[in-house]
PDB file as gemmi writes it, atoms N, CA and C in Angstrom:
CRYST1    1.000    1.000    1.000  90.00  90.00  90.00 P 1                      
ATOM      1  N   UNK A   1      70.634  96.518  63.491  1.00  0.00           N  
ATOM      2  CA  UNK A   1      71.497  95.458  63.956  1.00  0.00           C  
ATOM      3  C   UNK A   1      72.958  95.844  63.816  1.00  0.00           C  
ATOM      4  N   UNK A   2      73.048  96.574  62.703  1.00  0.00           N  
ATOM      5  CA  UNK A   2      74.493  97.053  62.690  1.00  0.00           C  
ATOM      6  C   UNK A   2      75.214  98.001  63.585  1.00  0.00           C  
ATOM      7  N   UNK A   3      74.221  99.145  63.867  1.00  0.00           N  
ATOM      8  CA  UNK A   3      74.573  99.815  65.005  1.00  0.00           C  
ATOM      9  C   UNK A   3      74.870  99.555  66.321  1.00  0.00           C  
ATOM     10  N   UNK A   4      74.190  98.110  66.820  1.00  0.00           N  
ATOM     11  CA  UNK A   4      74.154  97.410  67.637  1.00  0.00           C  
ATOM     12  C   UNK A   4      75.656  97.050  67.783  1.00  0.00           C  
ATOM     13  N   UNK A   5      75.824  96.200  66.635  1.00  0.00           N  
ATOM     14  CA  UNK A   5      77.259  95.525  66.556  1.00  0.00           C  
ATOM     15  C   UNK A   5      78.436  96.338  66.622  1.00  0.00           C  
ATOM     16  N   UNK A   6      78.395  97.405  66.078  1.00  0.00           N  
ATOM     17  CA  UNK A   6      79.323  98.666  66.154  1.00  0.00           C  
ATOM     18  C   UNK A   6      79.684  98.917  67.618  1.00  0.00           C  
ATOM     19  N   UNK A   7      78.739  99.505  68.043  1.00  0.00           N  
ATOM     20  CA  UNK A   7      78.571 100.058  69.752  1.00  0.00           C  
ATOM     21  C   UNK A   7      78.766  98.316  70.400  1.00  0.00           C  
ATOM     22  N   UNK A   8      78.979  97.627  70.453  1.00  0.00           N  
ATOM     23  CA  UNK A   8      79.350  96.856  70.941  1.00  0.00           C  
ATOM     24  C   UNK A   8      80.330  96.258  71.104  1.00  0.00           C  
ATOM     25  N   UNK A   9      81.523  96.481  69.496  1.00  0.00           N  
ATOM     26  CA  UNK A   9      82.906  96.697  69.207  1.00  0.00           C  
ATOM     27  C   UNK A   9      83.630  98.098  69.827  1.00  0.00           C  
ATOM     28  N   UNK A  10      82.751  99.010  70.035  1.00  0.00           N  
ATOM     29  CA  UNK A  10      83.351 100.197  70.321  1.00  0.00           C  
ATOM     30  C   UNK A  10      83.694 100.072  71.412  1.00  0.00           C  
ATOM     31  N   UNK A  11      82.806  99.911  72.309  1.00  0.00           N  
ATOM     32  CA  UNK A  11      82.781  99.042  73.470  1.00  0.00           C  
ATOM     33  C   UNK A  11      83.538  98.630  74.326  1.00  0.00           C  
ATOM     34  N   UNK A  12      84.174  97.380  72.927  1.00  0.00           N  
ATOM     35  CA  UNK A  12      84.928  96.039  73.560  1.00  0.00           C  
ATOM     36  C   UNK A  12      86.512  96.747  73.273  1.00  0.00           C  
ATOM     37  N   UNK A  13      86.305  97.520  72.364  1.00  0.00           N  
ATOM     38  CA  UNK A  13      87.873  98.368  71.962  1.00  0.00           C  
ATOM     39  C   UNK A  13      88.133  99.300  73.207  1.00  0.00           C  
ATOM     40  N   UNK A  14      87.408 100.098  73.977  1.00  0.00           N  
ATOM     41  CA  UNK A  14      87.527 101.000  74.961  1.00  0.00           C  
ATOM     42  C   UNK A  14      88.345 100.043  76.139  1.00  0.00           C  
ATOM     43  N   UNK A  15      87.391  98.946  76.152  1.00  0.00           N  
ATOM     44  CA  UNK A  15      87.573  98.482  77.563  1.00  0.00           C  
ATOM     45  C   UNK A  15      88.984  97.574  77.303  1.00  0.00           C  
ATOM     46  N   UNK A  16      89.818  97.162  76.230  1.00  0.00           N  
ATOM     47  CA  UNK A  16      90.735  96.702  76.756  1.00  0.00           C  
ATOM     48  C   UNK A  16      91.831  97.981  76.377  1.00  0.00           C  
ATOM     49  N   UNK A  17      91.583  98.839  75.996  1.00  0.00           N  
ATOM     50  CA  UNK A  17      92.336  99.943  75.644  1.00  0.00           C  
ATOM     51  C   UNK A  17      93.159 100.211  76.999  1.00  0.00           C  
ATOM     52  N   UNK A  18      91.546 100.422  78.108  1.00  0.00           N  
ATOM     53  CA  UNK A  18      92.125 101.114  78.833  1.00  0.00           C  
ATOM     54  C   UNK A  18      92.599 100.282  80.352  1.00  0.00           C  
ATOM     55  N   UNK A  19      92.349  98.591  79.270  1.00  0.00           N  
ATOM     56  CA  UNK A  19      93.123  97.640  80.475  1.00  0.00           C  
ATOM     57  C   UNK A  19      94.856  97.225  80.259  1.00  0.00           C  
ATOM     58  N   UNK A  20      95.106  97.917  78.819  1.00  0.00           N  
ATOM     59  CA  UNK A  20      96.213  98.130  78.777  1.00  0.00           C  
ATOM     60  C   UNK A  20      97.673  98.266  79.660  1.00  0.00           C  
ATOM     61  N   UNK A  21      98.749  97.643  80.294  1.00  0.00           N  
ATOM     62  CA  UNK A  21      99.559  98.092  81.367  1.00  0.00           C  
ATOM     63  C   UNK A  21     100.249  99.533  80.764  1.00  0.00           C  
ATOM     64  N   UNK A  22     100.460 100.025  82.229  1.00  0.00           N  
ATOM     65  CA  UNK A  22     101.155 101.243  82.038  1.00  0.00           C  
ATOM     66  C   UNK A  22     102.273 100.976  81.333  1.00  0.00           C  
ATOM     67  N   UNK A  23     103.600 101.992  80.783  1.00  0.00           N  
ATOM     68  CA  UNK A  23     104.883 101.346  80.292  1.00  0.00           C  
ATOM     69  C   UNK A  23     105.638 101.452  81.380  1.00  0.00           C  
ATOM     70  N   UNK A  24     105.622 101.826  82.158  1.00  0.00           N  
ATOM     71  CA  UNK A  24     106.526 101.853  83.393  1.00  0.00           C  
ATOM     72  C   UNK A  24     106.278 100.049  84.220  1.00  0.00           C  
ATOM     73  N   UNK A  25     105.199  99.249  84.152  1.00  0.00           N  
ATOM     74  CA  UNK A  25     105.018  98.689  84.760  1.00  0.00           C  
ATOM     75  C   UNK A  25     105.130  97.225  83.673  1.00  0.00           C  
ATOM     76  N   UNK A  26     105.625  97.334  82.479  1.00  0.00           N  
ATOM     77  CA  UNK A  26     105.970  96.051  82.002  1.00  0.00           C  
ATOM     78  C   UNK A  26     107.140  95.251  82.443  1.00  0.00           C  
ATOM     79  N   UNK A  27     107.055  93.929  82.451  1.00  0.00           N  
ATOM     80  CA  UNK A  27     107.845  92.981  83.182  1.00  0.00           C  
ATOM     81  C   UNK A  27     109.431  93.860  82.896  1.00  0.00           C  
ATOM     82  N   UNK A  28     110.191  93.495  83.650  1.00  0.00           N  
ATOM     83  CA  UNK A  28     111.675  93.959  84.087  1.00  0.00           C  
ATOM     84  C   UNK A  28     112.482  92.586  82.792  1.00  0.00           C  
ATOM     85  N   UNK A  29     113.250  93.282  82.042  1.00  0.00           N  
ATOM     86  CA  UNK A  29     114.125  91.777  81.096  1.00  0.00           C  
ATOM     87  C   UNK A  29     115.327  91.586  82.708  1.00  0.00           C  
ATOM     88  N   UNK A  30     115.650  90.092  82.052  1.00  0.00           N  
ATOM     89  CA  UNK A  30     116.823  89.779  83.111  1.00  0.00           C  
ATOM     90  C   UNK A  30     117.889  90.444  83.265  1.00  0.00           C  
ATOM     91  N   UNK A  31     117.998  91.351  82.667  1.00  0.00           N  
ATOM     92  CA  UNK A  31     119.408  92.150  82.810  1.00  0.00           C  
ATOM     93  C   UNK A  31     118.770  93.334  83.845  1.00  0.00           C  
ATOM     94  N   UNK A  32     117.903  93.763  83.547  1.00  0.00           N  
ATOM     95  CA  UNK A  32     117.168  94.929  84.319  1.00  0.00           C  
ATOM     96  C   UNK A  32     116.776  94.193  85.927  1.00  0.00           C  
ATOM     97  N   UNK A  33     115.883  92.500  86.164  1.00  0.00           N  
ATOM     98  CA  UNK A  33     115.866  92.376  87.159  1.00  0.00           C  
ATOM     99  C   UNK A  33     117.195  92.025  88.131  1.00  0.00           C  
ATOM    100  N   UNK A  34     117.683  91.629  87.412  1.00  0.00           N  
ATOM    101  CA  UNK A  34     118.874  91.626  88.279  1.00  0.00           C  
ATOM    102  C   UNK A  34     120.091  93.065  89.084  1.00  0.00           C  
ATOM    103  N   UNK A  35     120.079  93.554  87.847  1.00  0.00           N  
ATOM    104  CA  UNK A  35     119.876  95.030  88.712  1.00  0.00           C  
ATOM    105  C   UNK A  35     119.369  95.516  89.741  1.00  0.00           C  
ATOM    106  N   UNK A  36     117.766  95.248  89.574  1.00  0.00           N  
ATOM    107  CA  UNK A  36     117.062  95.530  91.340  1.00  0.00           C  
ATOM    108  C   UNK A  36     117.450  94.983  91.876  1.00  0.00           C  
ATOM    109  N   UNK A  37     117.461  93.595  91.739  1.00  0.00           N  
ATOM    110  CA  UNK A  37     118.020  92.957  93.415  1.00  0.00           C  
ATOM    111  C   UNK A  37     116.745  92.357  93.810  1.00  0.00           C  
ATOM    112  N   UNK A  38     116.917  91.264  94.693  1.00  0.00           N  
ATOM    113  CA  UNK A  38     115.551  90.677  95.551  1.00  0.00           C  
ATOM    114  C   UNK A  38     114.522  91.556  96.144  1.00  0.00           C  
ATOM    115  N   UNK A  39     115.121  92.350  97.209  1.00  0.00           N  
ATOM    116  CA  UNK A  39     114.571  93.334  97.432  1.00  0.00           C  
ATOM    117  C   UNK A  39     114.637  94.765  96.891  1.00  0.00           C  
ATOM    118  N   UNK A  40     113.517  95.324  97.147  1.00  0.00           N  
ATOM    119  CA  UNK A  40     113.201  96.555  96.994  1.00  0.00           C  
ATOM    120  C   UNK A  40     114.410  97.974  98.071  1.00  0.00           C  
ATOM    121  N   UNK A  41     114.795  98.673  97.242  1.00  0.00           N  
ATOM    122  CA  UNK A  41     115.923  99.609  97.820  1.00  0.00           C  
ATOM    123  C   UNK A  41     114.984 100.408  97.894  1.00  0.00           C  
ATOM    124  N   UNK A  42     115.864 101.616  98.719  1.00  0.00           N  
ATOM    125  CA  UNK A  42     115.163 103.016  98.991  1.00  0.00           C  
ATOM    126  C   UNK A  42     114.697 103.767  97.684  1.00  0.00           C  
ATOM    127  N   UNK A  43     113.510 104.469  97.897  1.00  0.00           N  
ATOM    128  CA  UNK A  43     113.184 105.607  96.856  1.00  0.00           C  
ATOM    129  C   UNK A  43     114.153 106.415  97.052  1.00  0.00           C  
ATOM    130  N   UNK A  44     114.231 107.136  98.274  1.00  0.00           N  
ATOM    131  CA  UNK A  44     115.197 108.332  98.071  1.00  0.00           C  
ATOM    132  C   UNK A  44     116.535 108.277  98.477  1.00  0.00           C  
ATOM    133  N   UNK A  45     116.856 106.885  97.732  1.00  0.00           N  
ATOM    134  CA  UNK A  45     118.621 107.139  98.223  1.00  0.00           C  
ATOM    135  C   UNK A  45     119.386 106.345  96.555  1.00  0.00           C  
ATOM    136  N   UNK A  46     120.722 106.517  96.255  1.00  0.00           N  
ATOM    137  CA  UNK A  46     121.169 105.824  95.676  1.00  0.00           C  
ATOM    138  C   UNK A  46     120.615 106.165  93.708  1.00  0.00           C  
ATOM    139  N   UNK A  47     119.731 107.347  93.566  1.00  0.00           N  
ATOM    140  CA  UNK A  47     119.810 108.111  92.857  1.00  0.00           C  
ATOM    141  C   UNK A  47     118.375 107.200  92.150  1.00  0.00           C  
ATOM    142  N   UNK A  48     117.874 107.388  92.974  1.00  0.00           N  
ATOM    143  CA  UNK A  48     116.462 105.902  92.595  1.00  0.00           C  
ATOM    144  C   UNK A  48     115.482 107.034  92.095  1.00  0.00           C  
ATOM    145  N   UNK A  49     114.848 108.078  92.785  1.00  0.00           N  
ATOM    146  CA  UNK A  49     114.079 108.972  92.440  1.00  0.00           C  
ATOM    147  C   UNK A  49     112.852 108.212  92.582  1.00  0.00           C  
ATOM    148  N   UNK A  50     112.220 107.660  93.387  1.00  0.00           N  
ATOM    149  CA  UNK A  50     111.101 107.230  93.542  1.00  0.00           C  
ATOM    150  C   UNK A  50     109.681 107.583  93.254  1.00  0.00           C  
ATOM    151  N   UNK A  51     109.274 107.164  92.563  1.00  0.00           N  
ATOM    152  CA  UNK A  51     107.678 107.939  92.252  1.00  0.00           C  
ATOM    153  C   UNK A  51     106.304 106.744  92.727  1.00  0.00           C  
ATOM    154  N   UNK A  52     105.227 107.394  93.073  1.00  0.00           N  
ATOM    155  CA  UNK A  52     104.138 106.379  93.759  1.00  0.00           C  
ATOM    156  C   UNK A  52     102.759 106.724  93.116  1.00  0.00           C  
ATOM    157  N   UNK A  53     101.927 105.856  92.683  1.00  0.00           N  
ATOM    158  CA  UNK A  53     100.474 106.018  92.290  1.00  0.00           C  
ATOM    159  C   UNK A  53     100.103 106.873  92.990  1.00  0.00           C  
ATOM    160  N   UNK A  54     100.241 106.441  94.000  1.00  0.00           N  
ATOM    161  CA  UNK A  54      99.139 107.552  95.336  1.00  0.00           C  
ATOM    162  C   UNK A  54     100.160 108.099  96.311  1.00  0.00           C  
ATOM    163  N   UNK A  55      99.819 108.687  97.044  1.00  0.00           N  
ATOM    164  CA  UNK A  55     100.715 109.270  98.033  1.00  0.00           C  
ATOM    165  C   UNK A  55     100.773 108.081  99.428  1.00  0.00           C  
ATOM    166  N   UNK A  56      99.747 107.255  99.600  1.00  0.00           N  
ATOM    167  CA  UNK A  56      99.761 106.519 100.722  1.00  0.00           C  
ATOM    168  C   UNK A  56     100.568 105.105  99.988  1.00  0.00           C  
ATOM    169  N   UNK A  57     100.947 104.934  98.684  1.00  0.00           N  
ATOM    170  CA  UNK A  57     101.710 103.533  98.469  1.00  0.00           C  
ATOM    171  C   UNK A  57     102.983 103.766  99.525  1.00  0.00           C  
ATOM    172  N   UNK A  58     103.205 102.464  99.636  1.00  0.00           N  
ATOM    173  CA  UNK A  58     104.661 102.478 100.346  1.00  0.00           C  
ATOM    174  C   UNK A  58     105.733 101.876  99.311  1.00  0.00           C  
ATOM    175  N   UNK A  59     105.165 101.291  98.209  1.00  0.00           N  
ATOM    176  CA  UNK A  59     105.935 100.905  97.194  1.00  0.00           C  
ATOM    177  C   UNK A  59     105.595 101.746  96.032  1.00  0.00           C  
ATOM    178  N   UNK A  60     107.092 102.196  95.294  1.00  0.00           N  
ATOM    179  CA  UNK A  60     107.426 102.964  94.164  1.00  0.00           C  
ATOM    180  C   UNK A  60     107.735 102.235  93.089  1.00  0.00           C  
ATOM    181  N   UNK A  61     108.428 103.088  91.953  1.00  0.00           N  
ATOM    182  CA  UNK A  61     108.989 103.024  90.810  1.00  0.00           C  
ATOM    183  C   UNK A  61     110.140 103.662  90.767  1.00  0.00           C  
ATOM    184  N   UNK A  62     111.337 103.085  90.518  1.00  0.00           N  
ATOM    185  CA  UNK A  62     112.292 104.243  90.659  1.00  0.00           C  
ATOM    186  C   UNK A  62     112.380 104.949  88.857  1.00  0.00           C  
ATOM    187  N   UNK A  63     112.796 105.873  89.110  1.00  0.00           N  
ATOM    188  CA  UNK A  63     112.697 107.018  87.716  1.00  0.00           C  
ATOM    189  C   UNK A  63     114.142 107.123  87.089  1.00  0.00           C  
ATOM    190  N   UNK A  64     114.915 107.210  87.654  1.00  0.00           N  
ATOM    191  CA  UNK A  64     116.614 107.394  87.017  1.00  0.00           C  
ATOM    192  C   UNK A  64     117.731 106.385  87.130  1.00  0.00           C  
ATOM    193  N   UNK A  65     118.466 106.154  88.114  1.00  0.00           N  
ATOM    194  CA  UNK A  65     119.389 105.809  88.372  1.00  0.00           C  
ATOM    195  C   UNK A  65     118.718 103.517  87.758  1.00  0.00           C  
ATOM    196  N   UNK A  66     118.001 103.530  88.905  1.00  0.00           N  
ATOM    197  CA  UNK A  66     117.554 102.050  88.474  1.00  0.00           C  
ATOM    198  C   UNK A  66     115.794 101.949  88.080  1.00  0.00           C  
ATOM    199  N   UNK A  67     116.191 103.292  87.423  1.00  0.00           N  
ATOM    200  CA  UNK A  67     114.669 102.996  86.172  1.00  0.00           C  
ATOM    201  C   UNK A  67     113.921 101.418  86.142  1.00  0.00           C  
ATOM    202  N   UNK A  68     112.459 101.573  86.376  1.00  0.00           N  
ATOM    203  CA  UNK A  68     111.790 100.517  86.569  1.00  0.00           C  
ATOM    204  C   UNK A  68     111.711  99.644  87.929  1.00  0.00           C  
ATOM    205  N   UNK A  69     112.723  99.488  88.596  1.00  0.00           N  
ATOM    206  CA  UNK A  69     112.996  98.581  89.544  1.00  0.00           C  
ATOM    207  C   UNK A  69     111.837  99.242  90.560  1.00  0.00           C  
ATOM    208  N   UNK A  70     111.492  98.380  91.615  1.00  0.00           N  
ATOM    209  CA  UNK A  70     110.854  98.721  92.754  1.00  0.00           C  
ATOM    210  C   UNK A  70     111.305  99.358  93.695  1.00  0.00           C  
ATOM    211  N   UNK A  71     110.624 100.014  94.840  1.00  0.00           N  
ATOM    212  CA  UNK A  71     111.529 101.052  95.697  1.00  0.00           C  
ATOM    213  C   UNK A  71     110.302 100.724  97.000  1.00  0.00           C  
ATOM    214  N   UNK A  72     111.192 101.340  98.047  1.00  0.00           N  
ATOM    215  CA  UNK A  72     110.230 101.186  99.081  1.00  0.00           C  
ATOM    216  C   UNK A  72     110.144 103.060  99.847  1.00  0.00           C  
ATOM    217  N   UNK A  73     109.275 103.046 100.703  1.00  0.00           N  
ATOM    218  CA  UNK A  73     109.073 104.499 100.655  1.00  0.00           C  
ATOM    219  C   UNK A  73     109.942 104.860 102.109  1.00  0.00           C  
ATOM    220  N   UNK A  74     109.171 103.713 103.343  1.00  0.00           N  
ATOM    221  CA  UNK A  74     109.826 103.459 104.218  1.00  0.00           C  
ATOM    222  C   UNK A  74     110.755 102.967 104.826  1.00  0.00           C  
ATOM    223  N   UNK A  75     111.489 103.599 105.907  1.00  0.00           N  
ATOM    224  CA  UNK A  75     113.183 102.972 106.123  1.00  0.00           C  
ATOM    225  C   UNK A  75     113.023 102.679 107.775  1.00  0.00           C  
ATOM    226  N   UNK A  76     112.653 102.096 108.584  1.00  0.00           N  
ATOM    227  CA  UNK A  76     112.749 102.024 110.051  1.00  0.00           C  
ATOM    228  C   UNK A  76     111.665 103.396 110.241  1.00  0.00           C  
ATOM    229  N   UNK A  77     111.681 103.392 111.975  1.00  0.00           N  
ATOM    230  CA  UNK A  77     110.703 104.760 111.925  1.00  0.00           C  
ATOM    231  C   UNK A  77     111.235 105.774 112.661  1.00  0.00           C  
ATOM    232  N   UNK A  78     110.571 106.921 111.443  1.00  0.00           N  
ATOM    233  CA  UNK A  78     111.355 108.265 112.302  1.00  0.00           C  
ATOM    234  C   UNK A  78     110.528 108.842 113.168  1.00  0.00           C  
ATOM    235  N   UNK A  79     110.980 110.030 113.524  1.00  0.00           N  
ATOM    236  CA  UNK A  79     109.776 111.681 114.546  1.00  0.00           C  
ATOM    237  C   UNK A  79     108.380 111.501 113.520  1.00  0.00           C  
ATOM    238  N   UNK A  80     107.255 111.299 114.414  1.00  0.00           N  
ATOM    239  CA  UNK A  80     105.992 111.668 113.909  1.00  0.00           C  
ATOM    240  C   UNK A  80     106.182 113.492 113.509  1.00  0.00           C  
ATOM    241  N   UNK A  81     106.985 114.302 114.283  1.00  0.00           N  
ATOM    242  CA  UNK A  81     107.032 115.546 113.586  1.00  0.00           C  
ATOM    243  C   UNK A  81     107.598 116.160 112.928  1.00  0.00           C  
ATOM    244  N   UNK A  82     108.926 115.022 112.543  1.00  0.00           N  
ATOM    245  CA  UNK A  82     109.908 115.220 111.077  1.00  0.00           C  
ATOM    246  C   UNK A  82     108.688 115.021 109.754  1.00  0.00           C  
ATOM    247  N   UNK A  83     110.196 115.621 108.806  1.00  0.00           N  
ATOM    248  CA  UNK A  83     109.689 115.764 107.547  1.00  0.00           C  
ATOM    249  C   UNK A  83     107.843 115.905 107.308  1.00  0.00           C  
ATOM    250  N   UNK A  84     107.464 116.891 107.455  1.00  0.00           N  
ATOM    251  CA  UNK A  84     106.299 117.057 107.474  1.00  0.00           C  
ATOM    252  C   UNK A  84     105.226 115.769 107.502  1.00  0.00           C  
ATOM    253  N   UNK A  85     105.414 114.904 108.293  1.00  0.00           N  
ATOM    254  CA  UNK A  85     104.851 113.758 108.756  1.00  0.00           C  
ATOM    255  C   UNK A  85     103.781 113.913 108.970  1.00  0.00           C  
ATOM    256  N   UNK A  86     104.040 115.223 110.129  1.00  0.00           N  
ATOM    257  CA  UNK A  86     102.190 115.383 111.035  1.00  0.00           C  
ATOM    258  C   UNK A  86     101.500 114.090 111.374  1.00  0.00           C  
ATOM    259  N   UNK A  87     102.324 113.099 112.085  1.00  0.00           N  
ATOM    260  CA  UNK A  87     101.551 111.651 112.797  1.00  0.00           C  
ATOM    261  C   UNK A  87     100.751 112.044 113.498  1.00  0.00           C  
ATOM    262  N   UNK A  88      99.718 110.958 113.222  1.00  0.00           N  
ATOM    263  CA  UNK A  88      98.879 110.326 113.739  1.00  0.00           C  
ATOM    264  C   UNK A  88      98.803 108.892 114.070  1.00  0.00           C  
ATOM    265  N   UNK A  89      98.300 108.596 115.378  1.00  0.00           N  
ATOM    266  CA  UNK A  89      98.645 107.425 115.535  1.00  0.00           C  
ATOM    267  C   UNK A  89      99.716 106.083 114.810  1.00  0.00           C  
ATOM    268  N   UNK A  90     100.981 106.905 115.193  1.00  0.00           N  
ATOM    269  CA  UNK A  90     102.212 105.841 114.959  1.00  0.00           C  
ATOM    270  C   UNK A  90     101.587 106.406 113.340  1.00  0.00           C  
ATOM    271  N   UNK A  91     101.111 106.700 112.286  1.00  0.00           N  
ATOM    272  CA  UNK A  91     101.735 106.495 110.377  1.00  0.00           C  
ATOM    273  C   UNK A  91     101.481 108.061 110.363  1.00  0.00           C  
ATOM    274  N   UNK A  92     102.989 108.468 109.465  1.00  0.00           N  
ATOM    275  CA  UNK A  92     102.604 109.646 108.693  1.00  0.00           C  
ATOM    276  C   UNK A  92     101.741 110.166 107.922  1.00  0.00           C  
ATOM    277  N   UNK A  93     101.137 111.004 108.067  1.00  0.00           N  
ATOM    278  CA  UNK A  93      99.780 111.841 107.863  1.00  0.00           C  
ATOM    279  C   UNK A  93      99.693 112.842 106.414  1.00  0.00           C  
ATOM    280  N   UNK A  94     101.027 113.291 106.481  1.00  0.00           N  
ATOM    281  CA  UNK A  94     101.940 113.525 105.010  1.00  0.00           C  
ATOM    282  C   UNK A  94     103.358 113.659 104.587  1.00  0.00           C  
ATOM    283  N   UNK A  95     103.624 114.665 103.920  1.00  0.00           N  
ATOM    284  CA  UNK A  95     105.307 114.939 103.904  1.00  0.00           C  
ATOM    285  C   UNK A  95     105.636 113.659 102.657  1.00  0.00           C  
ATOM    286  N   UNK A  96     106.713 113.397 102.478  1.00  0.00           N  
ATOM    287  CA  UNK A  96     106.915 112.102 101.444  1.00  0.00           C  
ATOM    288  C   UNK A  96     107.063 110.979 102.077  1.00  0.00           C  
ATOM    289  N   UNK A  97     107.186 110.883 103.394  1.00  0.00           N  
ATOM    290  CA  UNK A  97     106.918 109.587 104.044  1.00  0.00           C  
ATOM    291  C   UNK A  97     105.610 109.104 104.672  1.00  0.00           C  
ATOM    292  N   UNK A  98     104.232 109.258 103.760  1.00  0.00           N  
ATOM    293  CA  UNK A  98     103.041 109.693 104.452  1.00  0.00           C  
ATOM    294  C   UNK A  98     102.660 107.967 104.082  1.00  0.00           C  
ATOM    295  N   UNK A  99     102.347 107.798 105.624  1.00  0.00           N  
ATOM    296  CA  UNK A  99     101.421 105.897 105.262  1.00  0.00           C  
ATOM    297  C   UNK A  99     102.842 105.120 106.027  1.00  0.00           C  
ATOM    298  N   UNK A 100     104.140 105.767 106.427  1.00  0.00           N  
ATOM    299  CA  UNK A 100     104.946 104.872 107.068  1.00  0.00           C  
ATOM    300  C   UNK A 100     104.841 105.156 108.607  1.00  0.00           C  
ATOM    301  N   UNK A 101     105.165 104.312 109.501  1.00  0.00           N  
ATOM    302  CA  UNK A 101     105.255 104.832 110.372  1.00  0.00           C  
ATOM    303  C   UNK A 101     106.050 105.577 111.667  1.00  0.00           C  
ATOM    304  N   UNK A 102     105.705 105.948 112.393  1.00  0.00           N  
ATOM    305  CA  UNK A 102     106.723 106.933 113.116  1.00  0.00           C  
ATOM    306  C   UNK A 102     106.095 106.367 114.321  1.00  0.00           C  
ATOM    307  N   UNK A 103     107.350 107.364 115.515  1.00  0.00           N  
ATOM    308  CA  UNK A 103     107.461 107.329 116.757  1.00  0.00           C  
ATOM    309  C   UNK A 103     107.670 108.893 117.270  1.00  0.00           C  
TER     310      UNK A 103                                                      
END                                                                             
């Protein structure tokens, strides 16, 4: 019975361990949200340094300049054959603007 109870704490310790939030993704204090702004600014402008879970998010994290704040990946649409885009049907295929779309 004890082993039972153990492995069942072990368990219950794993699973919120790893429901834990990232530290990048804890709430913004008011001095920090106000900084971002309503909206979301560019990743790559304004010294934001944008970083993304996946390569297809269109929403970031910025890394330096406004650490924490949100970022967006896309800006209007460019050449499907700029910046290593390689479009496909109207969304970039890769490059750092991959999942926005082009013309």
């Amino acid at each position: 019975m004890q082993l039972q109870s153990l492995v069942t704490i072990v368990a219950l310790l794993a699973t919120n361990v790893a429901a834990l939030p990232h530290a990048e993704s804890e709430p913004l204090n008011p001095i920090q949200a106000r900084a971002c702004g309503d909206q979301p600014g560019r990743c790559d402008k304004n010294g934001c340094e944008g970083v993304f879970n996946n390569p297809w998010d269109l929403i970031g994290t910025c890394t330096k300049e406004f650490r924490g704040c949100s970022c967006r990946k896309c800006n209007g649409v460019g050449q499907c054959s700029n910046n290593g885009c390689a479009g496909r049907n109207g969304i970039c295929q890769g490059g750092y603007f991959q999942g926005c779309p082009c013309k």
